[in-house]
Wavefront OBJ file of the C-alpha trace (Angstrom):
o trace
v 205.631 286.631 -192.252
v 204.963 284.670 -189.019
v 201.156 283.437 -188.795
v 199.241 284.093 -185.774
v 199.795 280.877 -182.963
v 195.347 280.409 -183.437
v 195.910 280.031 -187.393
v 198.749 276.835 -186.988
v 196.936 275.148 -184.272
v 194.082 275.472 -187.128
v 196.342 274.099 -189.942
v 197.816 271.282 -187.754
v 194.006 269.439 -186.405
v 192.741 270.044 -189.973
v 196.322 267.968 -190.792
v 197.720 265.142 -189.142
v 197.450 267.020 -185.679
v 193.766 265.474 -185.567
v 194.735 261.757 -185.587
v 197.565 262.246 -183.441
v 195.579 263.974 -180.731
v 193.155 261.269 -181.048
v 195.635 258.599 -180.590
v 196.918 260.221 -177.536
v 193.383 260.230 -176.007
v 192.864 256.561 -176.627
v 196.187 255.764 -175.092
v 195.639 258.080 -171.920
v 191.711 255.937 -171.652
v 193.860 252.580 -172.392
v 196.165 253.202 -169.161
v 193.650 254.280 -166.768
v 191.641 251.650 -167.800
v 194.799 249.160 -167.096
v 194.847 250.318 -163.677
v 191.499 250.436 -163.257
v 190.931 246.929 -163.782
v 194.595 245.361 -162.028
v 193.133 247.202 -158.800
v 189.720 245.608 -158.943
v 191.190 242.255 -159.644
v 193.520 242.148 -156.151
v 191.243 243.540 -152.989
v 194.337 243.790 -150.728
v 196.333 246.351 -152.521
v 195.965 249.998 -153.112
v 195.825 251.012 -156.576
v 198.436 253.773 -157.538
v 197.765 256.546 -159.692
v 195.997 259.663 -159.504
v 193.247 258.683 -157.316
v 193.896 256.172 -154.484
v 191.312 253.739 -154.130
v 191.438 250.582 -151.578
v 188.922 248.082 -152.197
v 188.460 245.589 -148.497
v 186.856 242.955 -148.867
v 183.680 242.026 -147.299
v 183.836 240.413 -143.388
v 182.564 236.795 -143.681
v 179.561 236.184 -142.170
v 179.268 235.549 -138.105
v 178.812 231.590 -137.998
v 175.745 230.738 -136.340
v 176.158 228.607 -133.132
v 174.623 225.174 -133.232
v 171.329 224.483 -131.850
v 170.933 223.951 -128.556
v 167.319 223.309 -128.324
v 166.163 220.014 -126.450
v 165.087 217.082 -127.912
v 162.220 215.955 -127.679
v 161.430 212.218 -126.444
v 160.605 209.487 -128.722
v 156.586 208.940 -128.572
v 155.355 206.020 -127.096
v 153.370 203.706 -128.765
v 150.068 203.276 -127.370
v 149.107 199.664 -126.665
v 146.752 198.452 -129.659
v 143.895 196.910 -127.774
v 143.060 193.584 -129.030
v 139.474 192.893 -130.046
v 138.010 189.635 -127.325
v 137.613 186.665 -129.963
v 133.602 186.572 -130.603
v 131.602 183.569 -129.222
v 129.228 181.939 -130.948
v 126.304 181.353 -128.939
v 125.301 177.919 -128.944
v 122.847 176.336 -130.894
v 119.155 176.558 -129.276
v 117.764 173.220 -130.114
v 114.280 173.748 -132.057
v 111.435 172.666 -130.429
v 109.943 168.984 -131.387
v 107.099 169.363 -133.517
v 103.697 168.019 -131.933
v 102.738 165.446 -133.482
v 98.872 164.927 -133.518
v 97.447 161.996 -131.975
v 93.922 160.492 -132.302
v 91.145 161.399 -129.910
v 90.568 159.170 -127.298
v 86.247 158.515 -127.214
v 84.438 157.685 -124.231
v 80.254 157.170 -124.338
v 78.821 160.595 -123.091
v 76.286 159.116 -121.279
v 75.772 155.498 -120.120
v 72.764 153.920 -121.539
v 70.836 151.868 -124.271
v 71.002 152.991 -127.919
v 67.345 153.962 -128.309
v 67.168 154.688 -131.927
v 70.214 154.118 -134.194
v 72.648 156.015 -136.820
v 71.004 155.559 -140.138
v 71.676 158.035 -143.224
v 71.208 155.866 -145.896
v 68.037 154.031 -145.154
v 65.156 155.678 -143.903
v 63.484 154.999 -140.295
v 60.363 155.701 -138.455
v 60.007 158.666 -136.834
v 57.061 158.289 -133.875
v 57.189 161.999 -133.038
v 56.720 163.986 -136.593
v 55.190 160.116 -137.578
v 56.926 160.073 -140.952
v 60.033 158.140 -141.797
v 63.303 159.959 -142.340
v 67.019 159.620 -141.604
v 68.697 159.956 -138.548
v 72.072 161.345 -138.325
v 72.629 160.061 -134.936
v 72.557 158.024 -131.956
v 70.150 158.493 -129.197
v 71.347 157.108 -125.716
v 68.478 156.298 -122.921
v 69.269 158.636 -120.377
v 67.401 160.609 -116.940
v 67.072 163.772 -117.451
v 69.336 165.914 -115.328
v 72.260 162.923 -116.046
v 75.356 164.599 -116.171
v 76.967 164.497 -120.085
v 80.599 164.495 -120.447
v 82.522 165.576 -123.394
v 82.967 162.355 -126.110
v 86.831 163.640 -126.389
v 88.827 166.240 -126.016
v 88.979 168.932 -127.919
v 87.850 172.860 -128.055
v 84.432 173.884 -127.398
v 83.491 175.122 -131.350
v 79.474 175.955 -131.244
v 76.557 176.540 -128.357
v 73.044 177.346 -129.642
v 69.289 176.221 -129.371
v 68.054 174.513 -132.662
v 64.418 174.358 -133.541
v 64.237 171.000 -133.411
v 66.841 169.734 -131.528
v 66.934 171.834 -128.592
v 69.991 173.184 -126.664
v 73.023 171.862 -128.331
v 77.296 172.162 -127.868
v 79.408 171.466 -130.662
v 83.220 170.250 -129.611
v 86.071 169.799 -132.245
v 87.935 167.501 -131.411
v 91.440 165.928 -134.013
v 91.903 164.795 -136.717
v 88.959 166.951 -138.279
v 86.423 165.350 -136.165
v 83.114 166.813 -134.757
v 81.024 166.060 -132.062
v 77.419 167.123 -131.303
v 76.010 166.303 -127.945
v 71.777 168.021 -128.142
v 68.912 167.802 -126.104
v 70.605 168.901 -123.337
v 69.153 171.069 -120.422
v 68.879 174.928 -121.144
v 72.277 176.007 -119.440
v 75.361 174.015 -120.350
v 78.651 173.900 -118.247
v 80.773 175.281 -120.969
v 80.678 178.352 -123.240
v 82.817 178.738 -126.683
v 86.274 178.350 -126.649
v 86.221 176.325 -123.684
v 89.284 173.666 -123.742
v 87.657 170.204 -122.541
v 88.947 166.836 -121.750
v 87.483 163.426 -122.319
v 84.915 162.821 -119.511
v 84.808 166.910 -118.846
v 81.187 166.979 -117.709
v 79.816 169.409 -120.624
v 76.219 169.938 -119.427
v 73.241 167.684 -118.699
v 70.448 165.507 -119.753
v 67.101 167.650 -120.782
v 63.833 168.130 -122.490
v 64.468 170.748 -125.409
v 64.783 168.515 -128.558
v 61.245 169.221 -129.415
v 62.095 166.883 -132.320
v 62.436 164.295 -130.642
v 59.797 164.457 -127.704
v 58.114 161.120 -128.501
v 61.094 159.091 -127.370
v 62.052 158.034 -123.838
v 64.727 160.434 -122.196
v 67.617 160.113 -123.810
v 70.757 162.416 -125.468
v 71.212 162.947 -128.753
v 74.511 162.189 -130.140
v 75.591 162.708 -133.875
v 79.297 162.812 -135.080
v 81.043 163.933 -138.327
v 84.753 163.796 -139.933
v 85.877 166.430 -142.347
v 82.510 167.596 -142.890
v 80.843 164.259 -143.747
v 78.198 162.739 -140.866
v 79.680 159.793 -139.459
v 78.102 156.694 -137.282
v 79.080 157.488 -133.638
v 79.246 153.591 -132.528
v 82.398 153.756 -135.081
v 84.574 155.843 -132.307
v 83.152 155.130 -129.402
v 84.262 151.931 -127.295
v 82.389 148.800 -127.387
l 1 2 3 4 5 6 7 8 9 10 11 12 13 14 15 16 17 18 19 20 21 22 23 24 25 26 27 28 29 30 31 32 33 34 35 36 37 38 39 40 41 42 43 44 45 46 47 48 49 50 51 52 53 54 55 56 57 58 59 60 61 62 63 64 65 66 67 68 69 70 71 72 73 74 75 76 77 78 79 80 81 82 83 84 85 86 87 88 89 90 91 92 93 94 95 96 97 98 99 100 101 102 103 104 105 106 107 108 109 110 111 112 113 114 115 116 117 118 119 120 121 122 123 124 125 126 127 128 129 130 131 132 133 134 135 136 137 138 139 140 141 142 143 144 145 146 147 148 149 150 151 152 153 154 155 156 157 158 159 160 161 162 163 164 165 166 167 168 169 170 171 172 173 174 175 176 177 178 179 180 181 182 183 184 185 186 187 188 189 190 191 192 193 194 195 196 197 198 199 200 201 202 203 204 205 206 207 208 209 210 211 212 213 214 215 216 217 218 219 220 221 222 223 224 225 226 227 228 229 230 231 232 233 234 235 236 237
């Protein structure tokens, strides 16, 4: 008896049918894939089969003109200014040093030496009538005779003493001191005055109560550094 067409398509894929089929599938994927792949690999043709496919290739891309932009000009250099070569200013020459020189004396007043210079060894004095030293000189003189300045110098002191009367004070170099007294009330010159040798400083007077006794005369004592000095040593002879 003849079995049913469903029943031996059954019997063969449980068989051999199974593989064959199987193998028939592969081979159909194996060819398409063959044709497939020779299409892809040339652009220009047109693949053949069941479905026409035609790959073009891709235009190249548009080349770009050159550009035609202007150039710009070279920069120029800017001149380098050049520094002006520094002068030296010349040497100023320093100034010479002053060099000190020695007072020049003169006698303040012309006239006898009434009483002289005596420090060491005491001597008579008539008007406090006792015997004493005597830093000094005292020169006969008028009152109202004109005294002039022993040397020149700066004016240092101006004052009334007790004894002495009205009294100027001039520093002169070399550390000396000069003290012209019992001169009239008003001198010529006040402190600080510059004077000269011979600068007339004031004049003769009556003030050195001190020394009243004597004839009219100036009083003139001297020191150096500090220490009283004899007058007739600097003044000419």
């Amino acid at each position: 008896m003849k079995r049913p067409m469903k029943e031996r398509v059954s019997d063969f894929m449980a068989g051999k049918g199974f593989y064959i089929v199987l193998l028939l599938c592969v081979a159909a994927l194996g060819v398409s894939g063959y044709y497939l792949f020779s299409g892809m690999e040339d652009p220009g043709q047109t693949v053949s089969g069941p479905a026409k496919v035609t790959v073009t290739a891709a235009p190249s891309a548009m080349a770009v003109p050159p550009s035609t932009a202007t150039p710009r000009p070279a920069a120029t250099a800017r001149p380098t200014a050049t520094a002006a070569p520094k002068t030296t200013p010349a040497a100023t020459a320093a100034p010479a040093p002053v060099t000190a020189t020695a007072s020049v004396f003169t006698w303040p007043v012309k006239g006898e030496v009434l009483r002289a210079y005596s420090v060491e060894t005491l001597a008579y004095d008539k008007t406090m009538g006792d015997w004493r030293v005597h830093d000094g000189i005292d020169i006969a003189a008028a009152a109202g005779t004109q005294v002039m300045a022993p040397a020149g110098g700066t004016v240092a002191d101006l004052y009334t003493d007790d004894l002495m009367g009205t009294t100027v004070v001039i520093s002169h170099a070399d550390g000396v001191m000069s003290t012209c007294a019992n001169l009239a009330a008003v001198p010529s010159v006040e402190i600080g005055d510059a004077v000269r040798t011979g600068d007339v400083i004031g004049s003769v007077g009556q003030t050195a109560i001190g020394e009243s006794a004597e004839a009219s005369h100036l009083h003139l004592s001297m020191t150096k550094d500090g220490v009283s000095v004899d007058p007739l040593d600097y003044l000419p002879q």
